[in-house]
C-alpha positions in Angstrom: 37.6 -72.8 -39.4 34.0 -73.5 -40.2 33.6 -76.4 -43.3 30.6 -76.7 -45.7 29.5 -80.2 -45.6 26.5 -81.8 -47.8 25.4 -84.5 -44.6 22.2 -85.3 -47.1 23.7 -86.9 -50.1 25.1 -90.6 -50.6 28.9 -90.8 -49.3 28.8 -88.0 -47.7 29.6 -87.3 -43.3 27.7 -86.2 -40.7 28.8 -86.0 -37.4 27.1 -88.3 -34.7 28.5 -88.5 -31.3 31.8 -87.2 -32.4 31.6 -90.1 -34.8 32.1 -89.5 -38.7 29.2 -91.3 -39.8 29.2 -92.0 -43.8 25.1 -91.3 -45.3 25.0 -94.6 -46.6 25.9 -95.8 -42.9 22.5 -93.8 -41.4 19.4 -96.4 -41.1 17.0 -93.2 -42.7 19.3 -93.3 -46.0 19.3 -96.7 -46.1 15.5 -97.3 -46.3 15.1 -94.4 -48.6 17.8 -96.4 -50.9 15.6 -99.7 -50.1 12.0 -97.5 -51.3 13.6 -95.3 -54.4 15.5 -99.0 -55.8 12.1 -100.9 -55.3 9.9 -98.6 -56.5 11.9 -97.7 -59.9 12.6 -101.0 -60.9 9.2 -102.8 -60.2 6.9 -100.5 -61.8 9.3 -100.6 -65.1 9.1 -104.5 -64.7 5.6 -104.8 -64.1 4.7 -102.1 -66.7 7.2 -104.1 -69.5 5.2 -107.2 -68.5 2.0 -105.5 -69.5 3.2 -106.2 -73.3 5.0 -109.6 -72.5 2.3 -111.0 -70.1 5.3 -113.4 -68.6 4.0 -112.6 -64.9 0.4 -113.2 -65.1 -2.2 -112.3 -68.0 -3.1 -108.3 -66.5 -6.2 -108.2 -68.6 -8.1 -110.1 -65.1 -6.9 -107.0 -63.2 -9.1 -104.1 -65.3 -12.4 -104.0 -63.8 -15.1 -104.6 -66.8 -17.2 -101.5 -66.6 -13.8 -99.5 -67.4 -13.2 -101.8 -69.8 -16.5 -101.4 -71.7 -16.0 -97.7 -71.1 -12.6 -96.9 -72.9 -12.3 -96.3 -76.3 -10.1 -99.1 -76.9 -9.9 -102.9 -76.4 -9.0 -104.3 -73.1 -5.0 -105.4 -74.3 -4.8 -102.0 -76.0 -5.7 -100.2 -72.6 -3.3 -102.5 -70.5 -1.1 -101.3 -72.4 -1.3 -98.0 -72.3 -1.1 -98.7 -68.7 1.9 -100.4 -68.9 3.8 -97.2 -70.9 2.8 -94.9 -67.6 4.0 -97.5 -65.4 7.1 -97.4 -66.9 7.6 -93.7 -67.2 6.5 -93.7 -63.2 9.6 -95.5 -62.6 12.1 -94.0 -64.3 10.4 -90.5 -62.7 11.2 -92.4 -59.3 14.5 -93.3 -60.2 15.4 -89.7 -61.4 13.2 -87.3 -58.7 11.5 -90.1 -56.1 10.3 -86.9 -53.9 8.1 -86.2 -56.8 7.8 -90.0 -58.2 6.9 -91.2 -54.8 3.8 -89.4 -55.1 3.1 -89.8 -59.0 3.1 -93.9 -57.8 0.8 -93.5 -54.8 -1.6 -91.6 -57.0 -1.5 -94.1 -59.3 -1.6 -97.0 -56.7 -4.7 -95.3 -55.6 -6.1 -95.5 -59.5 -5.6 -99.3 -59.3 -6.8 -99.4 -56.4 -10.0 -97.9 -57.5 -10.5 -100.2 -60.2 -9.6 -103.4 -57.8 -12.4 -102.2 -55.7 -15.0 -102.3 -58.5 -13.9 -106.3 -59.0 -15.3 -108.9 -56.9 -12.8 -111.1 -55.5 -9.9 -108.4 -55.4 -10.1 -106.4 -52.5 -6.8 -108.1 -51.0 -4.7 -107.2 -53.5 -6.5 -104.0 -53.2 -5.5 -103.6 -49.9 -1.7 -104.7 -50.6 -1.9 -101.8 -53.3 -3.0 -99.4 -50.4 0.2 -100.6 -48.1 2.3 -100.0 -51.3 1.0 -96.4 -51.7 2.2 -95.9 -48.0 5.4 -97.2 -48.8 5.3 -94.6 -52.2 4.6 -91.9 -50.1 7.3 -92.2 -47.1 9.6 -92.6 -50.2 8.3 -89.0 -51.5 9.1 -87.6 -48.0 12.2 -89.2 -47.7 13.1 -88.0 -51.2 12.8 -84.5 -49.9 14.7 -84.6 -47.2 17.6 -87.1 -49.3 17.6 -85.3 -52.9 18.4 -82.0 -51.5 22.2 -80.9 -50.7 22.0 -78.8 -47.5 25.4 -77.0 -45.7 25.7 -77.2 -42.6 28.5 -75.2 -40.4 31.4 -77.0 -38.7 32.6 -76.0 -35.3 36.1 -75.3 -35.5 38.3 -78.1 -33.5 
């Protein structure tokens, strides 16, 4: 008799080897746990920081010519920026195949304004290895947020 068996979500079985091998177990699931943790709980802490400053003062990080171009003040704008972080990870925590990308877009926003700073292209370039890590969490995000059957051989 042929079982339906979700071998994508967390605690469920695949068979390996004639093994019963638990998701969690799998090396894949585990990094994609590793990526969707990291990148929903950092952006929410760096974002709350933004209004708490407890970290480091964020106001260095905005390139001035943005600054003189937004409407408001520097703080103000920081922010603001610190509100989208935040929403980008709880969207990670709740989709990540559509958060991972929502954060490497935005990574690639900061990066941009990194680039327009003297003296900030290495942690412009540590933003670029985090957007890689953003996006393999999007891909693995599709292949670990959707239930899929498979068909047992009967034993």
């Amino acid at each position: 008799m042929a079982h339906a068996v979700d071998t994508h979500g967390p605690g469920t079985v695949a068979q390996v080897g004639g093994r019963a091998l638990v998701a969690a177990e799998r090396p894949a699931h585990q990094a994609y746990l590793v990526l969707r943790t990291g990148f929903a709980a950092l952006p929410i802490l760096a974002g709350l920081d933004k209004f708490f400053h407890a970290l480091v003062d964020w106001n260095q990080y905005l390139a001035p010519a943005l600054a003189q171009a937004a409407p408001v003040d520097a703080a103000t704008l920081m922010m603001i920026v610190g509100v989208i972080e935040i929403g980008a990870g709880v969207l990670v925590a709740a989709a990540p195949r559509i958060g991972g990308y929502v954060v490497a877009l935005w990574l690639w926003g900061i990066i941009a304004n990194l680039l327009l700073i003297p003296g900030y292209y290495d942690i412009a370039l540590r933003d670029f290895g985090l957007s890689l890590g953003a996006l393999a969490l999007a891909r693995l995000g599709a292949h670990f947020d959707r239930v899929r059957t498979v068909d047992l051989p009967e034993r």
